[in-house]
C-alpha positions in Angstrom: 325.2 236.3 117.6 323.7 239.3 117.5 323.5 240.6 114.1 322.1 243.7 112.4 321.0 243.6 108.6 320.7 246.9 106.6 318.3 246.1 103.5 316.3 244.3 105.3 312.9 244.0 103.4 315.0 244.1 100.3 315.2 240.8 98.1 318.3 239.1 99.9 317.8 240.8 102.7 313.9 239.2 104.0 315.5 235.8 103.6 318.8 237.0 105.4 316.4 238.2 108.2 314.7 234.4 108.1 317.3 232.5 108.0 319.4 234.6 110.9 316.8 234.7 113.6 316.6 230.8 113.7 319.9 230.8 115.8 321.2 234.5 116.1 319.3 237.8 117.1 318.5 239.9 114.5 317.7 243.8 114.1 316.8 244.5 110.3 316.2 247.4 109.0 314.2 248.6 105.8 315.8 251.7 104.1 312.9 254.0 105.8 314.1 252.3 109.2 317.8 253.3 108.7 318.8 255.3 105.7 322.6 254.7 105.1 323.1 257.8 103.4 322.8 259.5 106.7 326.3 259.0 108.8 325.2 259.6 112.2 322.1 258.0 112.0 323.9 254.6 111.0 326.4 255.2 113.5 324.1 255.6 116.0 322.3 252.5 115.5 325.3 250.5 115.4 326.3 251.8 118.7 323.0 251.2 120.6 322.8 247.8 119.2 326.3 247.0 119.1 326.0 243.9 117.3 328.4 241.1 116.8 328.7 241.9 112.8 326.5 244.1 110.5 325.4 242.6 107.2 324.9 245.3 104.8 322.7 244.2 101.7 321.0 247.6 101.8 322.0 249.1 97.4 320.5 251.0 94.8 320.1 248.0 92.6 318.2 248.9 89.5 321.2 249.1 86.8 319.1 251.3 84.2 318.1 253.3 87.0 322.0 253.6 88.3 323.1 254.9 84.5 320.0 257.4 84.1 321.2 259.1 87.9 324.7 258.4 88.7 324.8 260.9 91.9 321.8 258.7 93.6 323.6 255.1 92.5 327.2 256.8 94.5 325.5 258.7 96.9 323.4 254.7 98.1 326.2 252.0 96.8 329.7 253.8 97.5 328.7 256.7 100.3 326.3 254.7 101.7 329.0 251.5 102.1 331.4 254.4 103.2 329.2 255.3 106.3 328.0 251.6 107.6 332.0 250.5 107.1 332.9 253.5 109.3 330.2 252.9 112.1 332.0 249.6 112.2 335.3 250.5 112.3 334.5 252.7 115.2 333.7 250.1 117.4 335.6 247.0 115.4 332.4 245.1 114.1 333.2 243.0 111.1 330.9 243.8 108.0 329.4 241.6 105.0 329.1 244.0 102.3 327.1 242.6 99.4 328.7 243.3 95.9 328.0 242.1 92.3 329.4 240.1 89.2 328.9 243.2 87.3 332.0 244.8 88.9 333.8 242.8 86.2 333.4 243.8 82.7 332.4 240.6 80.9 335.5 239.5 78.3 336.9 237.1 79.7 335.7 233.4 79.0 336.1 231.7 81.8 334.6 231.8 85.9 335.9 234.8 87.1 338.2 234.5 90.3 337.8 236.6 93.4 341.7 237.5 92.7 340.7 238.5 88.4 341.0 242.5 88.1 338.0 244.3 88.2 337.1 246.3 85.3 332.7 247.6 85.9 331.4 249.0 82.2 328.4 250.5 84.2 327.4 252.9 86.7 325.9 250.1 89.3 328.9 247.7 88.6 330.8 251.2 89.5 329.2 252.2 92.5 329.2 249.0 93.9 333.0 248.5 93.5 333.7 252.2 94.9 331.7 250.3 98.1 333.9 247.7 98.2 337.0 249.9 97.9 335.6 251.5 101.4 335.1 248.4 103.0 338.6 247.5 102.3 340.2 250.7 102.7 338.3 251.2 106.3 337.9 248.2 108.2 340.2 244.7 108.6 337.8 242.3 109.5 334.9 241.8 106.2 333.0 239.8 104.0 332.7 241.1 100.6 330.6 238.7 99.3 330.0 239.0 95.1 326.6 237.1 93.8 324.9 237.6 90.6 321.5 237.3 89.1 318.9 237.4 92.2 316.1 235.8 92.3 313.4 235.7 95.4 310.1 236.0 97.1 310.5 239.7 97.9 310.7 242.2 95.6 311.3 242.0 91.9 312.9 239.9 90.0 313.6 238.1 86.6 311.7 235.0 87.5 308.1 237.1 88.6 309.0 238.9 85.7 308.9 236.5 82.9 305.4 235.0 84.4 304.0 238.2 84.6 304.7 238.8 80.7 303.6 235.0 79.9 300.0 236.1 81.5 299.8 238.6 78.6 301.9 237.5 75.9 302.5 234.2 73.5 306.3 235.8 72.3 308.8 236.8 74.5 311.8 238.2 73.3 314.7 237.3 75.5 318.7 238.7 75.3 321.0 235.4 74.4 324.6 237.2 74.4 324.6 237.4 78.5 326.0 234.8 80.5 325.9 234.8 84.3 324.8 232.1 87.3 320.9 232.6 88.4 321.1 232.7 92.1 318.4 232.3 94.5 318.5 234.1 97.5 317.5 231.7 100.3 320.2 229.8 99.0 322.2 232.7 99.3 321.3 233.5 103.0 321.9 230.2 104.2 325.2 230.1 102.8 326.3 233.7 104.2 324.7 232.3 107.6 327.2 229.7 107.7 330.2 231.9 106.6 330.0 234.4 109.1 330.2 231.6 111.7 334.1 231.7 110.9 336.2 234.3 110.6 337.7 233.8 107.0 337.2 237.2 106.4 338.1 238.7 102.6 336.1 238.2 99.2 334.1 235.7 98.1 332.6 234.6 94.8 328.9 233.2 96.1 326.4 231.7 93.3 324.4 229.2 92.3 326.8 226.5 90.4 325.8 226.3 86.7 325.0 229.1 84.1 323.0 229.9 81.0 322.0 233.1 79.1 319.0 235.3 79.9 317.5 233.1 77.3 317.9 230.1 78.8 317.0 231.2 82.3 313.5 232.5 81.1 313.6 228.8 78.9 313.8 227.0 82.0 311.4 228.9 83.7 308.6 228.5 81.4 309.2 224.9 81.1 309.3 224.4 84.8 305.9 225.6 85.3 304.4 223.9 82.0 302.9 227.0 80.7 301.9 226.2 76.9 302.0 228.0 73.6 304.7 230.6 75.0 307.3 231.2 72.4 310.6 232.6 73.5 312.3 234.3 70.7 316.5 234.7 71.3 317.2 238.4 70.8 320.9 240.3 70.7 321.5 243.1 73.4 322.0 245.9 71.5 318.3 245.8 69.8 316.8 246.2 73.7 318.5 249.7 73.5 319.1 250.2 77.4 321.0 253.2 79.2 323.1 250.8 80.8 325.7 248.3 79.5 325.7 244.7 80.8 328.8 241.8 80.7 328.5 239.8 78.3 329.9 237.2 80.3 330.0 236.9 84.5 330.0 233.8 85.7 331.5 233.9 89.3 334.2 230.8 90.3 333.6 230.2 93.9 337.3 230.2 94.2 337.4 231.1 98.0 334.7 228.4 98.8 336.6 226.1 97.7 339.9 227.2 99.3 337.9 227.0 102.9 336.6 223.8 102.1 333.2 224.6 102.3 330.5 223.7 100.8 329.2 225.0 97.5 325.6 225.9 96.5 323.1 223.4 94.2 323.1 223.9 90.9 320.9 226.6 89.9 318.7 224.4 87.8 317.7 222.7 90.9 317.8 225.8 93.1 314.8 227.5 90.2 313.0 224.0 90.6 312.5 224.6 94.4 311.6 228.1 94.0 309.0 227.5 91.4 307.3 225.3 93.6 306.9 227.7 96.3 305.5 230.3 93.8 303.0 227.5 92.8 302.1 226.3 96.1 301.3 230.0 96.8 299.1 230.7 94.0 
């Protein structure tokens, strides 16, 4: 296929780009190649490309930075979505949009399912869902693919950042009262790959199977690459004192996985394991 990937040096979106071009072409694009606030310059890339389906991971994704300006985080996650949906719609192109657990707003106790009612407490969980609301609204034919807790070799992340502090620091103070499903985005890409080589179009729930706290995560980290004498302290939420409020609880039930009969991703224990090694290996 030919496919075109918006976001493309982003996080997701590098290992979108390397996983695609084994078996499709692919045209990615960082946001200084095609800035999706700008209508008619998305539209006309779409139209002298005119790929097969558009795969837009391209989002303002830094949550404190989403609450501290609100008009950028609509103007990049809902507008933004708004404009690459209706380059598609012109010419009928189906579109992944790339969404986030945090459109739910953490109460309940259990997975959430694709089908559970959407509730965001914050501005990026907000702007992300407007996105989604276009996609729907706009075009038959879409992905809306919901993941949580990224975690790569581009970019930033909370894996780089936790051996970053341990460099510096013997304590590190870590929230316990947030639950969610580390995901790692090469496992991520592959899985989208796959998907979009059927068309059961609507929303899925895509993450790493498993979950732990924020605690637990940066736990697991440490231990996997046997750094010693770190201590990691279990703080509450509130004492970080950040603009933006996070679930307390979003887990993702891959629901529509399962309905498909495909398969599901490794647990994320396993999925940190493998990524470890490449950050060691390229040390």
């Amino acid at each position: 296929m030919k496919v075109l990937v918006t976001g493309a040096r982003g996080q997701l979106g590098t290992d979108l780009v390397d996983v695609l071009i084994r078996e499709n072409d692919v045209f990615g694009f960082s946001h200084q190649e095609l800035d999706i606030t700008k209508p008619h310059k998305v539209l006309k890339i779409v139209n002298e490309i005119k790929p097969d389906i558009v795969i837009h991971s391209a989002a303002y994704t830094d949550v404190d930075g989403c609450e501290l300006n609100p008009e950028k985080a609509y103007r990049v996650n809902a507008l933004g979505t708004k404009n690459v949906a209706l380059a598609c719609q012109e010419s009928e192109i189906p579109l992944v949009y790339i969404s986030t657990d945090y459109v739910f707003d953490g109460i309940k106790s259990q997975p959430y399912l694709e089908s559970d009612v959407v509730n965001p407490i914050n501005v990026y969980g907000k702007s992300k869902l407007e996105g989604e609301k276009f996609v729907q609204s706009l075009l038959k034919k879409f992905f809306i693919i919901r993941t949580s807790w990224l975690y790569g070799k581009r970019g930033r992340n909370f894996v780089k950042t936790i051996l970053n502090l341990a460099q510096n620091q013997r304590e590190l103070k870590i929230v316990n009262d947030q639950v969610g499903s580390p995901t790692y985005t090469l496992d991520l890409a592959q899985k989208i790959s796959e998907l979009i080589e059927f068309p059961y179009y609507g929303i899925y729930h895509i993450t790493n199977q498993g979950f732990c706290s924020w605690f637990e995560f940066a736990r697991e980290i440490i231990g996997g690459l046997s750094l010693k004498g770190i201590r990691i302290i279990p703080i509450e939420s509130r004492e970080l004192n950040r603009p933006a409020r996070r679930p307390s609880y979003s887990v993702l039930e891959n629901y529509s996985l399962k309905l498909k009969g495909l398969p599901l991703l490794r647990d994320w224990k396993s999925a940190l394991k493998e990524f470890l090694s490449v950050l060691k290996s390229n040390q």
